[in-house]
C-alpha positions as CSV (number, residue, x, y, z in Angstrom):
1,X,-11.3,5.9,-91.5
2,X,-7.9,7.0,-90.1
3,X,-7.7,10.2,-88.4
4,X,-4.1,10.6,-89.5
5,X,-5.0,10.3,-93.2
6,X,-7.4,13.2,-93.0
7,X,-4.7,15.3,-90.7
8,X,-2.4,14.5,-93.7
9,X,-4.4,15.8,-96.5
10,X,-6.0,18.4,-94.4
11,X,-1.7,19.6,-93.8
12,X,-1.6,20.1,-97.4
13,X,-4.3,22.0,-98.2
14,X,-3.3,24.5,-95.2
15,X,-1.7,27.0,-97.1
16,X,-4.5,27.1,-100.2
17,X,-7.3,27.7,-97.6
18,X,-5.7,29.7,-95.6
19,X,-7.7,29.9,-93.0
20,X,-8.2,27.5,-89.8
21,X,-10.2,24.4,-91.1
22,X,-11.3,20.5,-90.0
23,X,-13.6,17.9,-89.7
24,X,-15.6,16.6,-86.5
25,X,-16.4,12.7,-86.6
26,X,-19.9,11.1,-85.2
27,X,-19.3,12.2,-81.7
28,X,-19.1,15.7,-82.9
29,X,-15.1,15.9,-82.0
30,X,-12.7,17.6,-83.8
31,X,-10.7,14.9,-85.2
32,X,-8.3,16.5,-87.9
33,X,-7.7,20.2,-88.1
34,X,-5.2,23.1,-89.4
35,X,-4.7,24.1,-86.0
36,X,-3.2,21.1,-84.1
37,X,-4.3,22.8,-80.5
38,X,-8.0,21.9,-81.5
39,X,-7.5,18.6,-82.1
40,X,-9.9,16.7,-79.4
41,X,-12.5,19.9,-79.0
42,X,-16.0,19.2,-78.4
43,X,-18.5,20.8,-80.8
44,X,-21.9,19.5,-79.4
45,X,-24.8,21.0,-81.1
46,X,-23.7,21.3,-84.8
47,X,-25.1,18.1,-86.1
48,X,-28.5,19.2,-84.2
49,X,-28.2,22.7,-86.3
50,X,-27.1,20.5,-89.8
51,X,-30.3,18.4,-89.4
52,X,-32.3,20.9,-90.0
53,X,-30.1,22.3,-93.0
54,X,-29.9,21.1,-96.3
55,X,-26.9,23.6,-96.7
56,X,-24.1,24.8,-94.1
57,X,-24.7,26.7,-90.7
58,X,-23.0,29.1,-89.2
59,X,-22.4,29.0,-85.2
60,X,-20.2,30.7,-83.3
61,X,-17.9,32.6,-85.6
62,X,-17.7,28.9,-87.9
63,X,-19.3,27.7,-91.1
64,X,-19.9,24.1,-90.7
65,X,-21.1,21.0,-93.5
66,X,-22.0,17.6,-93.4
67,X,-20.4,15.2,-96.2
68,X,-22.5,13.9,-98.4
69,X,-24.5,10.6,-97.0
70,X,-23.3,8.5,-100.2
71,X,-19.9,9.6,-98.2
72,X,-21.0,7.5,-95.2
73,X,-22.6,11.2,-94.5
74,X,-21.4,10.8,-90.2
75,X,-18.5,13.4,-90.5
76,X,-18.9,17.6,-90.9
77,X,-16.3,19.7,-92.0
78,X,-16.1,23.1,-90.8
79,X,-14.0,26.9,-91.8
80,X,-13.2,29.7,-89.8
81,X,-15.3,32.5,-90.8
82,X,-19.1,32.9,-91.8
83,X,-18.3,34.8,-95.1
84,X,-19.3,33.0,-98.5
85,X,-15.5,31.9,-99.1
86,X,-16.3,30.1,-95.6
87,X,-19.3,28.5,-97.5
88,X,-17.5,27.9,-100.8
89,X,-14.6,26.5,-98.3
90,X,-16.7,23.6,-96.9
91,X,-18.2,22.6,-100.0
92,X,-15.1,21.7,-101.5
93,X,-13.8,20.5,-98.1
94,X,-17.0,18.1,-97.9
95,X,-16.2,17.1,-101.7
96,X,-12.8,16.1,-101.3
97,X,-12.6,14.4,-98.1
98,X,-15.9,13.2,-98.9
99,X,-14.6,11.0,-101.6
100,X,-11.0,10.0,-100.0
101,X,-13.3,8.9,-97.1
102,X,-15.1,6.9,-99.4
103,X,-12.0,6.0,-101.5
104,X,-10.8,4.6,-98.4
105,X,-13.9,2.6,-97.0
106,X,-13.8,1.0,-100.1
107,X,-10.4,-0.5,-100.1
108,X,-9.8,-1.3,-96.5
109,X,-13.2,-1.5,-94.6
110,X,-14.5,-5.1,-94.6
111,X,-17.9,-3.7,-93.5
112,X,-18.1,-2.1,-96.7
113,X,-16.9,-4.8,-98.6
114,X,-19.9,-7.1,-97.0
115,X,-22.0,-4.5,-98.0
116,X,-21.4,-3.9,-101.9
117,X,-21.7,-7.8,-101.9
118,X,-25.0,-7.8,-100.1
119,X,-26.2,-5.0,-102.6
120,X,-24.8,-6.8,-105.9
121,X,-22.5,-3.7,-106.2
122,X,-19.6,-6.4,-106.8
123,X,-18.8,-8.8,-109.8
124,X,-18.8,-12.2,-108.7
125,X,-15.2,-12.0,-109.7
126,X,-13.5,-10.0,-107.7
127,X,-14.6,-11.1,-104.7
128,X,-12.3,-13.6,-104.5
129,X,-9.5,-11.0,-104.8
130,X,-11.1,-8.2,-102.7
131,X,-11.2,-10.7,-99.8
132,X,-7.9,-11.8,-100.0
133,X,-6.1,-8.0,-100.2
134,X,-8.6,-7.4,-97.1
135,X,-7.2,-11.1,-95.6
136,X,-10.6,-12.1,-95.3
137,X,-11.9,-15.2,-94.2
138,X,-14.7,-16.2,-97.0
139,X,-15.6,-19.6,-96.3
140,X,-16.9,-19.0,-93.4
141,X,-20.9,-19.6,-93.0
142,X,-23.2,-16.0,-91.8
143,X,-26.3,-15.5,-91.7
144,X,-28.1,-12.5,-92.3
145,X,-30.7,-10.3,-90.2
146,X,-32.4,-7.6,-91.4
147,X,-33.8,-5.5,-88.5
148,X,-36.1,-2.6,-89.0
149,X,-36.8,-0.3,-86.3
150,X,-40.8,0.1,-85.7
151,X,-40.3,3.8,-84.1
152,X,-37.2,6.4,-83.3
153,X,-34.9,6.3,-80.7
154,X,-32.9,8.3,-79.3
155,X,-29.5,6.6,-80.5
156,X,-29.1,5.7,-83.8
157,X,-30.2,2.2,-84.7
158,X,-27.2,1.6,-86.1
159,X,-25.2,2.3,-82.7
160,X,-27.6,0.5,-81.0
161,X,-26.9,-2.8,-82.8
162,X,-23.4,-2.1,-83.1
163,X,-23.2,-2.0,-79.3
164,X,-24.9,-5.3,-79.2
165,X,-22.4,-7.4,-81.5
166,X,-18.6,-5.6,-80.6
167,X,-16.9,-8.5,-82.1
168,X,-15.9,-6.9,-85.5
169,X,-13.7,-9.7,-86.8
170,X,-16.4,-11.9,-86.5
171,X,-20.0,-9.9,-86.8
172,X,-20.5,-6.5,-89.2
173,X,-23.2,-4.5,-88.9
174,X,-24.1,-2.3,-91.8
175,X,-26.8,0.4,-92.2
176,X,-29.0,-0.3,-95.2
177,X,-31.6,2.9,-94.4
178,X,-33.1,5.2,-92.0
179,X,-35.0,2.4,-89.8
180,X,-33.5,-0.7,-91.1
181,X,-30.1,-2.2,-90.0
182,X,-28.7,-5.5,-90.7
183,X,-26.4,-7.7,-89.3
184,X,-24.1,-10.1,-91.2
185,X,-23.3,-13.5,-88.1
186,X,-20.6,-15.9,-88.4
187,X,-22.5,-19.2,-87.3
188,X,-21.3,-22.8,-87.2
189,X,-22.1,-24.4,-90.3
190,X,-24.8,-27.1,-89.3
191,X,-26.8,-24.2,-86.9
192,X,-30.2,-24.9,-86.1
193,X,-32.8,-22.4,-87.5
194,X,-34.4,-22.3,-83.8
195,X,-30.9,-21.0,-82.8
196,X,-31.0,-18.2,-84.8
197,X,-34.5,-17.3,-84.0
198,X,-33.6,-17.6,-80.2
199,X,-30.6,-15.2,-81.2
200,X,-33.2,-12.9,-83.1
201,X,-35.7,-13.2,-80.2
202,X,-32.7,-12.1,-77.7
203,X,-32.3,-9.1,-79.8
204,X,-36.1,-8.0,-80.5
205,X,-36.6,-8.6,-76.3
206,X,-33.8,-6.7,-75.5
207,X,-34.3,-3.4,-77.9
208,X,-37.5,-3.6,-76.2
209,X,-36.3,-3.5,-72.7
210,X,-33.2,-1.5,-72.7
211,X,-34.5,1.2,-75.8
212,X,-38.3,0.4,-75.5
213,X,-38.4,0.2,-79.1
214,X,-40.2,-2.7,-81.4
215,X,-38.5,-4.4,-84.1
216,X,-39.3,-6.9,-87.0
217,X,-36.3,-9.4,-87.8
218,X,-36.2,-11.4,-91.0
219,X,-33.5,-14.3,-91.0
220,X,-31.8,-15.8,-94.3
221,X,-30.7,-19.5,-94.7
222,X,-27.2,-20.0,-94.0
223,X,-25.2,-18.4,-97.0
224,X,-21.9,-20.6,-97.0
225,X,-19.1,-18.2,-98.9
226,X,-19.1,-14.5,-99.3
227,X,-21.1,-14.7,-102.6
228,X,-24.1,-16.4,-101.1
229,X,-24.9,-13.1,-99.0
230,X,-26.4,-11.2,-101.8
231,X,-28.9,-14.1,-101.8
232,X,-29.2,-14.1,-98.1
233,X,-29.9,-10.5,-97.8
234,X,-32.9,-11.1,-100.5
235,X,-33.9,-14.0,-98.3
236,X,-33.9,-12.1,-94.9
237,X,-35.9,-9.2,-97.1
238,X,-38.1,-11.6,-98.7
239,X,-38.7,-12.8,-95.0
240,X,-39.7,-9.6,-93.5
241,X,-42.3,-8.8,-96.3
242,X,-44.0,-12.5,-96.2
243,X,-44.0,-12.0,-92.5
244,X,-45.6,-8.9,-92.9
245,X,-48.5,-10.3,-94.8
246,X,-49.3,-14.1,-93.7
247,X,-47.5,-13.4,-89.8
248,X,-48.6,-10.2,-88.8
249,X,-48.3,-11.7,-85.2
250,X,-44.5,-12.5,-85.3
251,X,-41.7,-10.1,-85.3
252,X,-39.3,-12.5,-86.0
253,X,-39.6,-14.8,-89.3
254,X,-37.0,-17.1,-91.3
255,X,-36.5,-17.4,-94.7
256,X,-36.7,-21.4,-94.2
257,X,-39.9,-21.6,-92.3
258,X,-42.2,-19.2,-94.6
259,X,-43.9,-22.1,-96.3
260,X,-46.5,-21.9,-99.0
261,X,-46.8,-18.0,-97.9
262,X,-42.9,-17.8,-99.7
263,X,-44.7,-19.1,-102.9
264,X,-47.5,-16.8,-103.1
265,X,-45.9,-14.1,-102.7
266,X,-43.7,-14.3,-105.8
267,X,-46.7,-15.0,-107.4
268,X,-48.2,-12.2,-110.1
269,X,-51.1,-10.3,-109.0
270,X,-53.4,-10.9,-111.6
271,X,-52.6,-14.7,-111.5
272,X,-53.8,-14.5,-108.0
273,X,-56.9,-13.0,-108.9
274,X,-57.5,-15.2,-111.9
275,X,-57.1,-18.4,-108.9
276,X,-59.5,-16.7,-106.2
277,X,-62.0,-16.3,-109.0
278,X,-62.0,-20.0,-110.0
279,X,-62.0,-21.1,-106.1
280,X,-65.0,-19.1,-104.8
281,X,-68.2,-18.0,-106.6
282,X,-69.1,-14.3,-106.8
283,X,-69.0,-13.0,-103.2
284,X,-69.3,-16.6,-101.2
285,X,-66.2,-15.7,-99.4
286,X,-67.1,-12.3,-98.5
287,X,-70.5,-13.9,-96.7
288,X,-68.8,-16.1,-94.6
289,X,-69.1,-14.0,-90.9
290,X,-65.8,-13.4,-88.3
291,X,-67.2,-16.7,-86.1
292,X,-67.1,-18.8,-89.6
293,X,-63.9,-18.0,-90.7
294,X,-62.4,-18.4,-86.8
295,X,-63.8,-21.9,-86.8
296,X,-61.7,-22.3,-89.8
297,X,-59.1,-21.2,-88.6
298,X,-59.3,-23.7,-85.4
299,X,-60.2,-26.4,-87.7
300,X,-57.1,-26.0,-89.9
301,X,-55.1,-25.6,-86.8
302,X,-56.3,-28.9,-85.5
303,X,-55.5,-30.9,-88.1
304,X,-58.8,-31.2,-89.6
305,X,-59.9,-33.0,-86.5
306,X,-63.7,-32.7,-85.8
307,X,-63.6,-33.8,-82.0
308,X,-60.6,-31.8,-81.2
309,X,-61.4,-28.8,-82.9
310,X,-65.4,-28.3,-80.9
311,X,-63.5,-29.3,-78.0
312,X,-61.4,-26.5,-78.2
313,X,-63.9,-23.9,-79.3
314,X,-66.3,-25.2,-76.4
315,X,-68.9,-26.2,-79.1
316,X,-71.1,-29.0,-79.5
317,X,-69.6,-31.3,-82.0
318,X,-72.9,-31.0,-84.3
319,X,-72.4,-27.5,-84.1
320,X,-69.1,-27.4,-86.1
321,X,-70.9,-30.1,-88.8
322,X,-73.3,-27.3,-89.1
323,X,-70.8,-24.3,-89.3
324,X,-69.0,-26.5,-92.2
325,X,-71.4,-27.8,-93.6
326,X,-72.5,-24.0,-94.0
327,X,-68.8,-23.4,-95.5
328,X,-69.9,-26.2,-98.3
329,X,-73.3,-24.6,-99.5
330,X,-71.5,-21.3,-99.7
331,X,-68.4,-22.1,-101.6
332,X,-68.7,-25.6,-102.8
333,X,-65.7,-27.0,-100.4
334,X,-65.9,-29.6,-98.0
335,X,-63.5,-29.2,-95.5
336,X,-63.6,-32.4,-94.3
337,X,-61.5,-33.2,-97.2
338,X,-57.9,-33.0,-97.2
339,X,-57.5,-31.5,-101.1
340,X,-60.9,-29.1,-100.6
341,X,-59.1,-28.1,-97.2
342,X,-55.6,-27.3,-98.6
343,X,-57.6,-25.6,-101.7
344,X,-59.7,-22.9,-99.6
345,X,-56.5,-22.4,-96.6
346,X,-54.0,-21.5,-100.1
347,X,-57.2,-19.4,-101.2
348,X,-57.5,-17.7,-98.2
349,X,-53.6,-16.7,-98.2
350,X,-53.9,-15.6,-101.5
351,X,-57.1,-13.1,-100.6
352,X,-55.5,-11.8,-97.6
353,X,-52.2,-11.3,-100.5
354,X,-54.1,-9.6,-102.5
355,X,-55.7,-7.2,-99.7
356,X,-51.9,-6.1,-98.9
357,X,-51.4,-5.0,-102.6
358,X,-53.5,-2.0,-104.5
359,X,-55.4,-4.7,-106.1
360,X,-59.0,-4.2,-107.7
361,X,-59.9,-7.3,-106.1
């Protein structure tokens, strides 16, 4: 927001407060203020005191209060004095600028705009005309990546990323929570999904290096307008939760390559259950051992392929017959056969599903 339109309302209100008051941006810098001579002063340390205040401080003389988070809650305003007309000072500073700072995102900050369109917090209707009073390009094509933050940093997530992509004509990112940041990419139109997963890798490996912090990345499909991104941003969601479940190996998953996994998830819960019921009898999957289910695993993953599959565990080839032909007495499927093979890999999705959710199963 302008620094000269807080200056300007805080010039008018001089005389009603009467004392000397302001407001300190992210950096913790006096940016507007009654007393023009402050203007630029460093006040390191109050944000550190607010965190651990659900009210106002007091520090050196100076009440001090954070606006509201539904403000965009990165600015503090602060009164001369530490009397309770200081405190009752701050909270109707924090109020009013509060909302002309949100007042203002609203109608001129396009990062804003992407994000009430990402969060549905937009009729369909006036996009059209909030893009063009912002002389917004909206037929562009973005993608969108969700990145959550495994651990804390010492900077701000949403710095960190921000740092990353500088081109704000082009890129916006937007803070959607605490740990979770996401980032809204003009792309060519016909972009490759392995681009973008390249792109997302680049990220994840260099948060890692450079802020030794890990990070899961869900990527949407390629939303082609501005209204598409409330659908990506579901998709790049949707992403990260599947991922969670079926890749628990990947930190970075796409919309477009979840699979069957994408299906099951939007699946109901007892629906699920009622399906693993029908599949295996009464505790036949549960008595399958870790060295059974591997050799499943390596079976599936070799196409069904007998020869390949012992040669890759090192087994005898009559070995695996045995170990499926096991799998057969136990739960009636022959996985030698392409429909009793797809049966018992969705069945095992669905169980290890269900073991993510508070299920009775």
């Amino acid at each position: 927001m302008s620094n000269r339109l807080f200056q300007g309302v805080i010039q008018q209100m001089k005389d009603a407060i009467g004392r000397v008051f302001g407001i300190i941006d992210e950096s913790e810098t006096v940016i507007a203020c009654s007393e023009l001579t402050m203007i630029g002063e460093s006040r390191q340390g109050i944000r550190e005191e607010l965190a651990f205040s659900s009210d106002a401080v007091v520090l050196d003389g100076y009440t001090y209060r954070a606006l509201d988070a539904s403000f965009g809650g990165d600015a503090i305003v602060f009164v001369e004095g530490d009397d309770r007309a200081a405190a009752r000072d701050t909270e109707i500073l924090a109020i009013s600028l509060g909302n002309l700072k949100l007042l203002y995102d609203e109608k001129f900050d396009k990062s804003s705009f992407i994000k009430n369109i990402m969060l549905d917090n937009i009729l369909p209707s006036d996009i059209y005309t909030k893009s063009k009073e912002l002389q917004f390009t909206g037929d562009e094509s973005r993608v969108v990546l969700v990145i959550k933050f495994q651990g804390r940093t010492e900077v701000l997530p949403y710095e960190i990323v921000s740092g990353m992509f500088p081109d704000r004509t082009r890129d916006y990112v937007i803070n959607v929570g605490e740990q979770d940041v996401v980032l809204v990419k003009e792309v060519v139109p016909e972009v490759e999904i392995r681009e973008l997963e390249k792109l997302a890798e680049t990220i994840s490996e260099t948060l890692s290096a450079e802020f030794l912090t890990k990070v899961s990345i869900g990527i949407s499909t390629v939303a082609e307008g501005l209204k598409d991104l409330a659908r990506a941003y579901k998709e790049a969601r949707i992403a990260l939760e599947v991922g969670k479940v079926f890749d628990t190996e990947k930190n970075v998953v796409s919309y477009e390559n979840l699979g069957i996994g994408r299906l099951i998830y939007q699946l109901p819960i007892t629906l699920c259950e009622i399906f693993l019921q029908e599949v295996f009898k009464k505790g036949s999957l549960e008595s399958l051992d870790r060295e059974t289910l591997m050799t499943v695993q390596s079976f599936f993953e070799n196409n069904l392929n007998v020869s390949e599959t012992s040669r890759k565990l090192f087994v005898h080839r009559n070995t695996l017959v045995y170990r499926l032909e096991k799998i057969r007495k136990l739960t009636g499927l022959d996985l030698r056969e392409f429909d009793h093979a797809v049966t018992f890999k969705v069945a095992l999705m669905v169980k290890k599903y269900l073991s993510s959710k508070p299920s009775k199963y």
